[in-house]
N, C-alpha and C positions, 0 to 999 in steps of 0.2 A: 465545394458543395455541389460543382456541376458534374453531373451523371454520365461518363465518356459511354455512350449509345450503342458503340462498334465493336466493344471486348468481348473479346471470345468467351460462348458459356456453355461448357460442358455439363452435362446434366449428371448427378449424384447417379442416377441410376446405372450408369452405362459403368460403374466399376461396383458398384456392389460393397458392401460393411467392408471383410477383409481385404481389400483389393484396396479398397480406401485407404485404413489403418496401414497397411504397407506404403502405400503412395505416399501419405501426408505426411509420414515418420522417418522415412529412408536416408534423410539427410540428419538425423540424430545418432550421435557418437555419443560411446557408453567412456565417463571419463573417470569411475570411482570405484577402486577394487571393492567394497562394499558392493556393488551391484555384481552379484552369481550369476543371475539370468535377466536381462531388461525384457523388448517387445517381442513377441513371437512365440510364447507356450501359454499355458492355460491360466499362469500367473508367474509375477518376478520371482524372484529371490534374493534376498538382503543379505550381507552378514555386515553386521555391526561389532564382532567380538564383544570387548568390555564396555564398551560406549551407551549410553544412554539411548533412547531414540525418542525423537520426539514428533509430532504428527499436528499438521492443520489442515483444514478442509473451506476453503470458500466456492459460492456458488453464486454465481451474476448471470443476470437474467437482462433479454433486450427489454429496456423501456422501460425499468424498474432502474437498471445499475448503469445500465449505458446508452447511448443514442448513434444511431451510425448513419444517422444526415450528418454529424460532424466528426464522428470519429471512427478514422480507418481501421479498418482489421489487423491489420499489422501491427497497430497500435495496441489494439484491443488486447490481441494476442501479447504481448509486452507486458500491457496492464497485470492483465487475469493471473501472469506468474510474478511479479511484484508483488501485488498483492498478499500473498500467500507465505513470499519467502520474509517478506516483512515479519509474520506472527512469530516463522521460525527464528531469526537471527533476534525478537525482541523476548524468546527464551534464552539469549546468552549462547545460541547452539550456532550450528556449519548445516547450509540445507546442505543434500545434495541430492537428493531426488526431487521426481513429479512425475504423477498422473495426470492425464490430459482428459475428459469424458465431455461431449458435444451435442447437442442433441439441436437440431438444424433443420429447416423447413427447407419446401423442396423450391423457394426463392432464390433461394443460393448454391450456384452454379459451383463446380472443382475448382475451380479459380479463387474464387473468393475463400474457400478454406485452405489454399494454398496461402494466401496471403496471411489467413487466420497463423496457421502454422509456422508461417518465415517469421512471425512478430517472437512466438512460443520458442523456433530455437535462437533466435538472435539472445533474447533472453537466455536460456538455458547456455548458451556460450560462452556470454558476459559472466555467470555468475557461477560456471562451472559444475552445472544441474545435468543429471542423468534423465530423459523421457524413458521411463521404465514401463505403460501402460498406460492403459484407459479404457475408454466405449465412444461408440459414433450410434447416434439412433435417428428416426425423423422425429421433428415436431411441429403443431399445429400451431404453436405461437410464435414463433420467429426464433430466436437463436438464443439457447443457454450453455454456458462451459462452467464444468463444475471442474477446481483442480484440485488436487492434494500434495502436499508437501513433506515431502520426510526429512529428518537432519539428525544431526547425532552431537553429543557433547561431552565432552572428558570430567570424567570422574564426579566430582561435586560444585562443578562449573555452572550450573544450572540458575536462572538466576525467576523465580517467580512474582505475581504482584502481593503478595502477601508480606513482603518480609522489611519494608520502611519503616524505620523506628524515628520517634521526636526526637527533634534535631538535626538529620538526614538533610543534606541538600538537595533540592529538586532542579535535574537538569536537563536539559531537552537538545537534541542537535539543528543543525541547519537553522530553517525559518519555515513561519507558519502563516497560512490563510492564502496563500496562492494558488494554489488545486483550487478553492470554491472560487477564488474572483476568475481562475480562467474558466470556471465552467458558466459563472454569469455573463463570461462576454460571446461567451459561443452562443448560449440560451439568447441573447442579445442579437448576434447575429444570423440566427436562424430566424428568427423573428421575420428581419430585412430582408431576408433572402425570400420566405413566402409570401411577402409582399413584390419585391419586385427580384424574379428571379435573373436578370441580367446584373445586376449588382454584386461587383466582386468586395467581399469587405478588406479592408485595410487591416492585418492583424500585428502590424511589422510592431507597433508598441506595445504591443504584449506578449510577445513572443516568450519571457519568462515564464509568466503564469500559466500559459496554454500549454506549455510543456511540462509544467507543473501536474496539470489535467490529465493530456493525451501521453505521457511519457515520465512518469512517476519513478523515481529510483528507491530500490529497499537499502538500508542504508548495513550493509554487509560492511562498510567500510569501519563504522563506527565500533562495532564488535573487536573488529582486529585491534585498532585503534587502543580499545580499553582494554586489551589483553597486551598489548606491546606496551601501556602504560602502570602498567600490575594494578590495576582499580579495577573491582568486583564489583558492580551495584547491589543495593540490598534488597532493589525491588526493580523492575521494567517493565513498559508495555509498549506498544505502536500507534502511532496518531491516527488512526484512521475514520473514530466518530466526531474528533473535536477535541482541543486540547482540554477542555473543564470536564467533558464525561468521562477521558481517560481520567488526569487529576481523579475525579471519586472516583474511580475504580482500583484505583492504587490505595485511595483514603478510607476505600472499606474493606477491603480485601487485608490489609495490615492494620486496622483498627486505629487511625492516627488521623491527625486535624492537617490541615495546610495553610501555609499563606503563601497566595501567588502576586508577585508583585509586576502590576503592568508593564511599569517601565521599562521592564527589564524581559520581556517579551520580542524575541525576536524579528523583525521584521526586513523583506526586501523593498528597499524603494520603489520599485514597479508595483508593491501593493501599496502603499501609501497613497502613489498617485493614483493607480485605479478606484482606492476607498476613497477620495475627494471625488473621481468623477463620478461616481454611483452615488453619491455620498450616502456613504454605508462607515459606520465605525471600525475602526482597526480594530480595535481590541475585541469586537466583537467578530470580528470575522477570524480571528486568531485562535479565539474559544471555541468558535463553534463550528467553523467550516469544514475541517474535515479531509479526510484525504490525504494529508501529508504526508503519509509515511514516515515522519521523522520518529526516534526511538526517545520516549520520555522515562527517566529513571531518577532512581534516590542514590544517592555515595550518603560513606559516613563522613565527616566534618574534617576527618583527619587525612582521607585524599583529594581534597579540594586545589592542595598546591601542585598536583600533578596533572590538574586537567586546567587549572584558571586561565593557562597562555596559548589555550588552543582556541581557533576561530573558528572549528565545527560544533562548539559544545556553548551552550550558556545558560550557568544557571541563575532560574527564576524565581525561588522560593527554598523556603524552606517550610520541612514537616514538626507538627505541632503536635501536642496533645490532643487525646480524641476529643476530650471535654470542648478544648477550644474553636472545634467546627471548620468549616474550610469554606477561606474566604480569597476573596479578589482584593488585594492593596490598592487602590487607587495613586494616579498622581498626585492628590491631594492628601492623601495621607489615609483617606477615610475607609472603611472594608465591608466588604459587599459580599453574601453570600454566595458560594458558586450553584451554581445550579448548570443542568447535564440540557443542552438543548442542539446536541448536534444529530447527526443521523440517527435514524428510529427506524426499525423493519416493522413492520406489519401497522402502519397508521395510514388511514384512509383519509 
């Protein structure tokens, strides 16, 4: 959180838009014969032959979506293409592109968008992403990157939230509510640090969660995973408002009830102990925190034995009739209506 005083700051102006775009991008490698033409003419060029193509766009803004008294740029830069290839891989599809577009106050020196960009292609290396494009602009409010995602998908692979039918098992990967408690302990310790700014905090026991937060993985793995296990979900989506606002959005979108049953709600011991020291409920921070990236989807009943012995995968529930409404199982047996209370854009 301490601000090294003596880094060199090159000022935005002294290379100009295209001088920029050249610089930031130079160290991207184009790795997907799909890509005709990436950075350098008036626009790309795709060929996707017979494949599908599928498209998302997210746009994070400072102080709305992120905070960088604690979170680095390189982080950021990580983040911002996570984010994005998550919606792709929870269409069932292969990203393999992105645009990058920036728009950046003139607080922030070449440096720091160098770091913005080392986060971007570390990213794009990992996950085998094409930087085919973009825009750099100034702005008056601190720093926003809007990115977009291309991906492609074979034939009738495509897997929508529309399509869960009663009976369907509901199954979700990894675990959830770690992304929000690590973002409660930075909020936490930001807190400390403007009070007594010589205070270094202690983050060694949380190291899970916060990387949860500042270092999010899109779960590319889980796609192949369900492809090398010949299981098609009937429906998917990505964690990222809250496990219960996804749940309805799966539960309206395919016109179907749920029962989600707690206990069977994943959890990492590091959130356990963190929700006892908050004391904040698990289950509630599992519904509603957000972030995770994990991929929430429905199988039919009948490939349940091909996913039950994997310890990335566990399912939580199963889908109902619409009449039956979509409820939270308790440990006690008793059932609660879900209701959507995780991230919301535009509430003041």
């Amino acid at each position: 959180m301490i601000e090294d005083k003596n880094q060199q700051r090159t000022p935005l102006s002294e290379l100009g838009e295209f001088a920029l775009i050249e610089h930031l991008t130079k160290q991207f490698n184009i790795k997907h014969t799909s890509t005709v033409k990436g950075i350098g003419d008036d626009a790309a060029i795709l060929n996707f032959e017979d494949n599908k193509i599928v498209v998302t766009t997210d746009l994070l803004i400072e102080n709305v979506h992120f905070d960088l008294s604690y979170m680095p740029l390189k982080h950021l830069g990580y983040k911002a293409i996570m984010v994005n290839l998550s919606d792709v891989y929870a269409m069932n599809a292969t990203a393999t592109q992105i645009t990058v577009s920036v728009a950046v106050s003139n607080r922030f020196p070449l440096e720091a968008l160098e770091d913005l960009y080392a986060g971007i292609e570390t990213a794009a290396s990992l996950y085998n992403i094409d930087l085919i494009g973009g825009d750099t602009t100034s702005s008056t409010t601190g720093l926003l990157i809007s990115v977009t995602a291309i991906g492609e998908v074979d034939g009738n692979d495509e897997v929508y939230r529309s399509g869960a039918k009663p009976n369907d098992l509901l199954v979700v990967s990894g675990d959830l509510g770690a992304a929000y408690l690590g973002l409660q302990v930075l909020e936490r310790e930001k807190e400390v640090y403007k009070v007594n700014p010589n205070n270094q905090p202690d983050l060694e026991p949380y190291t899970y969660i916060i990387e949860r937060q500042l270092k999010p993985e899109a779960r590319k793995d889980i796609v192949k995973l369900l492809k090398d296990l010949e299981v098609k979900p009937t429906s998917m989506i990505d964690i990222s408002d809250g496990l219960s606002s996804e749940i309805l959005h799966i539960c309206r979108q395919s016109e179907v009830g749920c029962d989600l049953y707690e206990e069977k709600i994943p959890l990492d011991p590091q959130v356990i102990t963190v929700c006892e020291e908050f004391n904040i409920d698990s289950t509630t921070v599992a519904l509603n925190g957000g972030e995770d990236y994990e991929l929430l989807f429905t199988i039919s009943p009948e490939d349940y034995p091909k996913i039950k012995a994997n310890p990335s995968l566990t399912v939580i529930g199963h889908m109902v009739d619409n009449s039956m409404g979509v409820h939270l199982v308790t440990r006690v047996g008793s059932k609660i209506p879900l209701k959507a209370q995780g991230w919301k854009n535009f509430t003041s």
